[in-house]
N, C-alpha and C positions, 0 to 999 in steps of 0.2 A: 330732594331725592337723597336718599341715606348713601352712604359709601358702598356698601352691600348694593343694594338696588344699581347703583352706577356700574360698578364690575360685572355685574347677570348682565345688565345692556350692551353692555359693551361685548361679554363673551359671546349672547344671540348674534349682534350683528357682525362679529367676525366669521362666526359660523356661515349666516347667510352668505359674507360674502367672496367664501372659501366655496359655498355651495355653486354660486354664481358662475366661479371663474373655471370650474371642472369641465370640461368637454366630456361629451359623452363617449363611451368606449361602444363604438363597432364589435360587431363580431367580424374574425376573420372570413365569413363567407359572408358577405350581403347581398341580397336580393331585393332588388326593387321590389315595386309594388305591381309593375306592367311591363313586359317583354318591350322591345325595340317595336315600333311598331314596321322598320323595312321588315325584320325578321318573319312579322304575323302574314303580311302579306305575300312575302316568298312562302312561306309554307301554304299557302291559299292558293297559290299558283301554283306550285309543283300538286295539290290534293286535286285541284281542278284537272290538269294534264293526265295526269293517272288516273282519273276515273275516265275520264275523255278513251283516255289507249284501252282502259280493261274494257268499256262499252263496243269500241271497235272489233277488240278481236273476240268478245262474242256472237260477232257478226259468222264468223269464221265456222259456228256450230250447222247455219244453215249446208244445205248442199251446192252444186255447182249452179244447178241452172235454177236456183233464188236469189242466188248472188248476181246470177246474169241478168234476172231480171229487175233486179235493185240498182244495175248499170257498174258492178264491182266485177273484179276476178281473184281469186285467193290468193295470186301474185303481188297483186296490186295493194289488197288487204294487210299481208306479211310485211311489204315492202314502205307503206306506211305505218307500220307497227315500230319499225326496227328503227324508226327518226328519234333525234333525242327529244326528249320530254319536252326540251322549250319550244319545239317546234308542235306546232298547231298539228295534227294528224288530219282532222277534219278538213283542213284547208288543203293540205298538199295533195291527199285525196281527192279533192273537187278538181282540184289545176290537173293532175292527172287524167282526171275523167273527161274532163273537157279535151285535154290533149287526143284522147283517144276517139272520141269523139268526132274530131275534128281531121285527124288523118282517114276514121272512117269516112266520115263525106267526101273525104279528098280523092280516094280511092274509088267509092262507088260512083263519082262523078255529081254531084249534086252542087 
């Protein structure tokens, strides 16, 4: 190998490995490639609860004595509308229904 040829080799591999030791530069805003996956699911739950509540108080369009005969009262509707999100509306709904339900028979004697 000539002297020339030695010095080109030698100046590639310092290059190379000056390329090497560079860390890549970030930008100052990075963004993964996938959200957190708790975050996807909290949002999956609060979309599920809000469509839950907006189907609910479409109920609310009927009149009184459909509501009455679907076993609700627009009180009862309102009054599980107004629950926070994380709470089931559906569920507390039914416990209430039951409840009333239940002091009915208590009342009519049954």
């Amino acid at each position: 190998m000539t002297n020339l040829n030695h010095k080109c080799e030698l100046y590639r591999q310092d290059v190379v490995d000056k390329t090497l030791l560079e860390k890549p530069v970030f930008p100052d805003i990075y963004m993964p490639a996938m959200p957190p996956l708790g975050l996807i699911a909290a949002l999956e739950n609060w979309f599920r609860a809000w469509s839950r509540r907006h189907r609910l108080l479409r109920l609310l369009e009927y009149d009184d004595h459909m509501l009455e005969d679907m076993g609700y009262t627009r009180q009862d509707l309102l009054w599980a509308a107004e629950q926070p999100l994380r709470v089931d509306a559906r569920l507390v709904l039914q416990q209430q229904r039951e409840k009333q339900r239940a002091l009915l028979k208590k009342h009519r004697g049954w």
